[in-house]
N, C-alpha and C positions, 0 to 999 in steps of 0.2 A: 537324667534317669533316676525312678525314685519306686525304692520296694514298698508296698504295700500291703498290709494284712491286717485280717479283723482274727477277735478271738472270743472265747468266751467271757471273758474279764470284761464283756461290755463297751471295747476302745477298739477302734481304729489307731495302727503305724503306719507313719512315714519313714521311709530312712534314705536318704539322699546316697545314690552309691557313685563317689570319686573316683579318677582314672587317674593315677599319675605315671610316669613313665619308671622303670626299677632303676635305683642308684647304679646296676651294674651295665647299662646300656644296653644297647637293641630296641628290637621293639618291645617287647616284656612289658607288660602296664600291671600295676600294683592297685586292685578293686579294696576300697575301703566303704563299707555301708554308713554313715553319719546319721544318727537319729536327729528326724526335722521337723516332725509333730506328730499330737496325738488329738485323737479327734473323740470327746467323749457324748456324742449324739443319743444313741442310744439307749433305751432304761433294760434293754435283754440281749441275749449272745448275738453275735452277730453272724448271719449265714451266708451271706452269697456278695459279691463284691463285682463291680462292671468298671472300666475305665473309658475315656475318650481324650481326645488334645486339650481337652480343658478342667474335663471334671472326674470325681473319683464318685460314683454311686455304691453307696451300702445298703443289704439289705439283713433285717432280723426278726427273731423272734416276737419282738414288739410290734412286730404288722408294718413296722412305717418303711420307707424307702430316705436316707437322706444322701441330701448333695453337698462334697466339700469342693470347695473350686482349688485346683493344684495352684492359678498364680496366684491367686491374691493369698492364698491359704487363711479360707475362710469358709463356715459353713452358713452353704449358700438357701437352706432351707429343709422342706419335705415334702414326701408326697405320699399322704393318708388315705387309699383306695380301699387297697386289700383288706379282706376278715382274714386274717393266718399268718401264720408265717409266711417269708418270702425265701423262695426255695431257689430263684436262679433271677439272675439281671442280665442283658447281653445288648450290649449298642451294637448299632450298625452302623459305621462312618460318625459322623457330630451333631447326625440332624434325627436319628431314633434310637428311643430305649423300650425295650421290648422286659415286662416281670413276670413272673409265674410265680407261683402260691399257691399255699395247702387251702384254698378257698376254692382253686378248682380254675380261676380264671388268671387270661395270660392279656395284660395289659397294652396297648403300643403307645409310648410316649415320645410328644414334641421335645426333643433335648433342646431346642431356642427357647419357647413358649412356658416350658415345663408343663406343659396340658395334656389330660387325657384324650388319644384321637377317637382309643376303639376299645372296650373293654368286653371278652367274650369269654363265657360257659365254656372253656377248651375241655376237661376231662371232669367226667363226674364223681374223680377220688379229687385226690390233689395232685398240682403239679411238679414235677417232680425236676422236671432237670427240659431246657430247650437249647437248641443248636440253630443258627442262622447262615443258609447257604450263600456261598462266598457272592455271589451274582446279585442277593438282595432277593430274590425272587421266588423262594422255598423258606419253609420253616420247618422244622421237626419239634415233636414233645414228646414227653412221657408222661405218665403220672398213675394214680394208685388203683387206674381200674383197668391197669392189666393193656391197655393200647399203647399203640407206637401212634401217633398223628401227623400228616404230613400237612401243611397251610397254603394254600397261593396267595403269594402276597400280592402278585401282578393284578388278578380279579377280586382277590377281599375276601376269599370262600376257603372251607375245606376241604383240598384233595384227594385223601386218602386214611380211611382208618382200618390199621392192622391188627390183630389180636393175639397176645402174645399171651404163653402160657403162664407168665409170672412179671410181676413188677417189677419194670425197671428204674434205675436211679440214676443212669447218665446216657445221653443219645449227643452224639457229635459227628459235624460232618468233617472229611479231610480238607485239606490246603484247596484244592483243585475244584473237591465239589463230586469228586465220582465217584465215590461212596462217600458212606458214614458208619459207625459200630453204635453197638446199643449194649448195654452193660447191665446184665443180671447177679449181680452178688458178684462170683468169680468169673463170672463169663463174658464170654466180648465175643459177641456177633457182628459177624462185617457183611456188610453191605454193598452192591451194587447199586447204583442210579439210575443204571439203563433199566432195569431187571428188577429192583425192587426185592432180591429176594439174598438170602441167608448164601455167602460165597465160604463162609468157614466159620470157626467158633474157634479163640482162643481161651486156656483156662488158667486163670494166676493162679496162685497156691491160696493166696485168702481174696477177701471181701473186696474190690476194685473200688478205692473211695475217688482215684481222681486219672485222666486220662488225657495228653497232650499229643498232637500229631508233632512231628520231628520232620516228617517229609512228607508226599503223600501214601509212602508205603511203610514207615516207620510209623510206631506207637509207642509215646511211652507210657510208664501203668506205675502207679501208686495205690497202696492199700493198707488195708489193717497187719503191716510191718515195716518194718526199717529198711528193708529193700525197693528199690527202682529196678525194674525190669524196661527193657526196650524187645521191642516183637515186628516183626515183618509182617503186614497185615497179610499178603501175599502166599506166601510158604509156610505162616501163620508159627513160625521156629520163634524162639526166643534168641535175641542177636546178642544179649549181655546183660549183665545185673552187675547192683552193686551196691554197698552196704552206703543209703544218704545218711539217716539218722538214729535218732538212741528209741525212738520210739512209732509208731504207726505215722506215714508221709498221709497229712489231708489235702493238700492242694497245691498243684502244679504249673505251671507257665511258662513256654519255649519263644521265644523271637531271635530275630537276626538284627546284626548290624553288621557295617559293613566289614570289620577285623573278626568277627565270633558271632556262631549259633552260640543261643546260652539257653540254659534250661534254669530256673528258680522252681525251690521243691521248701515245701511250707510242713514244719511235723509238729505233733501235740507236746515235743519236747521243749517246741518253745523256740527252735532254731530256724530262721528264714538261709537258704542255704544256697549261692549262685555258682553253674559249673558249667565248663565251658568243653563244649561238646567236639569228636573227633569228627575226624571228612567217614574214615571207617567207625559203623554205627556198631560195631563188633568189639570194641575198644571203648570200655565206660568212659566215662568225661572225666575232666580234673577241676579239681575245688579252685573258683575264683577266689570265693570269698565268702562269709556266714557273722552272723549275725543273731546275739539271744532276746528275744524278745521278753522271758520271764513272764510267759503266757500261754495260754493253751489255744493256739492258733486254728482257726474253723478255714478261713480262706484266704485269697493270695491274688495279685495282682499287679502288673511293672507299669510303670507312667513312662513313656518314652516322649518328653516335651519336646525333640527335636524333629518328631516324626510325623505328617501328616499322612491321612488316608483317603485315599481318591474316594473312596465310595460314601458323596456323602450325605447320601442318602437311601431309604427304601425307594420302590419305583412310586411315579404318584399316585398309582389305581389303590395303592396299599394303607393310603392313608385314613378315608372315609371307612374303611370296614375291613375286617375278615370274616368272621360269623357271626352270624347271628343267634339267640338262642332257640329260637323256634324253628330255622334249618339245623343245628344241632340236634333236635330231641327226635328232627325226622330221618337224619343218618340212619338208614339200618346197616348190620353185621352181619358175617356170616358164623363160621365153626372159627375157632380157633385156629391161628396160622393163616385161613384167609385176610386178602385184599379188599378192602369194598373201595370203589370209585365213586365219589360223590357228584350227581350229575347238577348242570348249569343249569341257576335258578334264577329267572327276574323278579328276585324280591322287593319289594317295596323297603327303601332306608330305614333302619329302626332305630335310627338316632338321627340326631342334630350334628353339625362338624362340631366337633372338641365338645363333644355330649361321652354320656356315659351310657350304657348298656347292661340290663340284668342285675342290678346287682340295688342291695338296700338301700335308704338313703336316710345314714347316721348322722346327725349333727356333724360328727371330725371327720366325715369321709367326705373326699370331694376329688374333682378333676382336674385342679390349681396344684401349683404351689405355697405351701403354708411356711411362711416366714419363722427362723429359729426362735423367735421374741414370743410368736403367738404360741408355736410351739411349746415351747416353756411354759406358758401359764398355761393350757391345756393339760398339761402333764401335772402341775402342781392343784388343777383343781380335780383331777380325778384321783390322784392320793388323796387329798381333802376328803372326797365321796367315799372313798372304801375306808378311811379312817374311821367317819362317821357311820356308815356300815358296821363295822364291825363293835365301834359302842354299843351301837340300837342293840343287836343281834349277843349281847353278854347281857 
């Protein structure tokens, strides 16, 4: 098992967390975090982080996406698509990595191949935050121009776009699949599946920066404070709080094994912090273990190398496409708060397999992966350029 978090400092952590048994016997196991590497990829903060049984994806402010492989511990490369930030990464099983970015487009990558399969025009702000239903078969987004989006990944199209009074910054579905919440500032809107529509609104005290299901009726909620709150998506009560860290928690992580639920809670204080959760959700957890990283941590993520995941992949309709840009610009909307159902179109392919879609074609941008060696000199000749730049321009 190994924590993982990126932060503003530009770096990628590892820290290997040990189980030992306590000197006083029983079962009692003594969590010690070990720092096991640091990954300096990046030339900007680092936002959004994805994990799978092999690999750790980063994304950041420097537009690129890179890949460190956990066994070899080694960085395995990048991938230079996006214009923007990259605002969310999210695998599904070992065989797709789905990105989103303030460029507006939501990527689906071969995680074997590392190739672009489908790159589409998803929201015409940026994107802001995506959620992948447990089944493979649905996608949700957000982004800056005020929609919720629903995806078929099964036919490659867009199902549903809803109009929301205000931007949201996080949309996640639960464990099961039958609902999901959408997260406006302090608010958390819960969702049905069957119904598509609003079942309650929970409202934290501040700004909702990060958001883990616990069960599928449990939620827990991180924000711009030192508090973790747990909430009954259902009876929409608040079940317990409790003081994680010394300053605002950015990013959260729950799983199971088979001794402990454990929740990891990531804060700008710099502390990666693991705690091991009660059977009653009404009873805060108790501290495994924490760990200072001496950084101002953006996001978070657990490597579970003994764990594989059945699902491993999207279904195969998903791969060749989801939208296009020109059924996109034809989506109409209605008022605000409506549903629009996007109806079935036989469009003619607008790409090639492992082609790209929409989008400019930069020299460093492409649908490969770009080796760390080329990388680097890539980087080293465009300092070059704005160095030169900025003589001419004195």
């Amino acid at each position: 098992m190994e924590l993982v978090a990126g932060c503003y400092e530009q770096v990628l952590f590892g820290f290997a967390v040990h189980r030992e048994r306590k000197a006083s016997g029983g079962h009692e196991q003594k969590w010690t975090p070990v720092a096991d590497f640091t990954h300096h990829a990046h030339t900007a903060c680092l936002s959004a982080v994805a994990i799978n049984s092999r690999f750790v994806v980063t994304g950041s402010k420097d537009e690129t996406i890179h890949i460190y492989d956990m066994k070899k511990k080694v960085d395995h490369g990048a991938l230079v698509h996006h214009n923007g930030t990259i605002t969310c990464l999210k695998f599904h099983g070992n065989r797709h990595l789905i990105s989103g970015a303030e460029d507006g487009l939501i990527c689906v990558w071969d995680a074997k191949k590392w190739e672009c399969l489908k790159s589409i025009k998803a929201h015409k702000g940026h994107v802001t935050f995506l959620s992948i239903h447990p089944s493979g078969k649905l996608a949700l987004s957000v982004g800056t121009d005020k929609t919720l989006r629903t995806w078929n990944l099964v036919e490659g199209r867009s199902a549903f776009i809803k109009n929301i009074k205000q931007n949201a910054h996080i949309v996640e579905w639960s464990p099961k699949g039958e609902k999901y919440i959408v997260v406006i500032l302090n608010k958390i809107d819960v969702y049905r599946l069957d119904t598509a529509s609003v079942t309650g609104t929970i409202t934290n005290e501040k700004r909702v920066s990060s958001v883990t299901f616990l069960s599928e009726s449990v939620l827990a909620v991180g924000g711009d404070e030192e508090v973790v709150r747990f909430f009954d998506t259902d009876s929409l009560m608040c079940l317990c709080e409790f003081k994680a860290h010394e300053n605002r928690v950015k990013d959260m992580f729950s799983f199971g094994i088979p001794e402990h639920h454990v929740i990891v809670t990531a804060s700008s204080d710099g502390f990666i912090k693991m705690w091991k959760l009660k059977q009653d959700k009404e009873v805060p957890p108790s501290l495994l273990c924490e760990v200072n990283t001496n950084a101002r941590l953006t996001c978070l993520g657990v490597w579970l190398d003994s764990v594989t995941d059945p699902k491993e992949s999207l279904p195969p309709a998903a791969e060749p496409s989801l939208v296009s840009k020109e059924e996109e610009s034809k989506s109409s909307t209605k008022e605000s708060g409506d549903v629009v159902l996007e109806e079935e179109r036989q469009s003619k392919p607008s790409m090639k397999k492992w082609g790209l879609t929409g989008v400019s074609k930069k020299p460093t941008k492409g649908s490969g992966l770009v080796s760390p060696k080329k990388k680097k000199m890539v980087d080293t000749l465009e300092k070059k350029r704005k160095r030169k730049k900025i003589r001419i321009t004195q």
